[in-house]
C-alpha positions in Angstrom: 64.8 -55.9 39.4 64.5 -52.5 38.1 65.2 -49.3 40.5 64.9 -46.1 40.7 67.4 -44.1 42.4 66.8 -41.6 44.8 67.8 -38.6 43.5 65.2 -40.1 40.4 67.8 -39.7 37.9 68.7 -43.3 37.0 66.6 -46.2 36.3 68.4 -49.4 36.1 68.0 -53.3 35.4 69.9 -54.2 39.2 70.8 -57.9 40.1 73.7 -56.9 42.6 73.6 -54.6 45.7 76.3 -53.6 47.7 76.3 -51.3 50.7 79.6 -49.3 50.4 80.9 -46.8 53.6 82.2 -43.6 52.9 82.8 -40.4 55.0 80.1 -38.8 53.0 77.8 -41.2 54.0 76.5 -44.9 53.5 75.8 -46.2 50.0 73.9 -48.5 48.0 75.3 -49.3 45.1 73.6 -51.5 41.9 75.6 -52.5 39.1 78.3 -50.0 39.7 75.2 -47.0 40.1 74.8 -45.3 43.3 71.2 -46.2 43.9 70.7 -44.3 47.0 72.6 -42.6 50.1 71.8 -43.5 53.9 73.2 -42.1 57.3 73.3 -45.6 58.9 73.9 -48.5 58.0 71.1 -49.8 60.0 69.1 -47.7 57.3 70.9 -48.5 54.0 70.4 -52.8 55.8 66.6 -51.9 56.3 66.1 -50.4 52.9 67.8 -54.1 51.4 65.3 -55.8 53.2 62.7 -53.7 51.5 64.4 -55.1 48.2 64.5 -58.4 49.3 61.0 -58.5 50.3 60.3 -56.7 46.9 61.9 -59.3 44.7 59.6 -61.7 44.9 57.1 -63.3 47.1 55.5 -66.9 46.7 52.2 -68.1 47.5 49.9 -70.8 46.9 47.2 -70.8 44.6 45.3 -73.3 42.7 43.4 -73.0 39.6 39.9 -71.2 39.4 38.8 -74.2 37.8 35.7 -76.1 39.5 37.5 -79.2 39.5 41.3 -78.2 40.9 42.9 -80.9 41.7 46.4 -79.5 42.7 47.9 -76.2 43.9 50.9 -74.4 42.5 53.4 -71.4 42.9 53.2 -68.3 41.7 55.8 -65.5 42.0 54.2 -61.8 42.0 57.3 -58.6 42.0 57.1 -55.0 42.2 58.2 -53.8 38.6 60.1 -50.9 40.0 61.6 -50.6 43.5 61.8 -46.4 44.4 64.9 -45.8 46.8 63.4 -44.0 49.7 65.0 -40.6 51.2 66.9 -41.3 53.9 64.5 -39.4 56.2 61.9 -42.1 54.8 63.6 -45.0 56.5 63.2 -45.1 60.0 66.3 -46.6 61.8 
């Protein structure tokens, strides 16, 4: 999934986040990239959700054909995730 950081200055291809704790404050880290720094935990959790949901979300659909006779999946993403300001997130 590709994300922007918060600070703008990094674009990256992520397929691992971690939420690190520091003094300085909570972090999200992608692919060894700080993606994005939080003052809770409960904010840096909420903004993975936001990723999670972002990933990818199924529904049904079938074909616009007349005659469908079946229904299938189809996955729809975001192509780029923007890490919100920490005063975007409400805790």
């Amino acid at each position: 999934m590709w994300i922007r950081s918060q600070n703008r200055m990094q674009l990256q291809d992520v397929n691992r986040f971690v939420i690190e704790q520091f003094e300085t404050g909570i972090y999200i880290v992608g692919n060894g990239c700080t993606l994005g720094i939080y003052s809770t935990k409960e904010k840096a959790l909420k903004v993975l959700d936001e990723i999670q949901t972002s990933i990818m979300t199924e529904h049904q659909s079938c074909t616009e054909d007349v005659n469908c006779i079946g229904k299938y999946f189809t996955k729809e993403w975001k192509e780029i995730y923007q890490m919100p300001q920490d005063e975007e997130v409400e805790a």
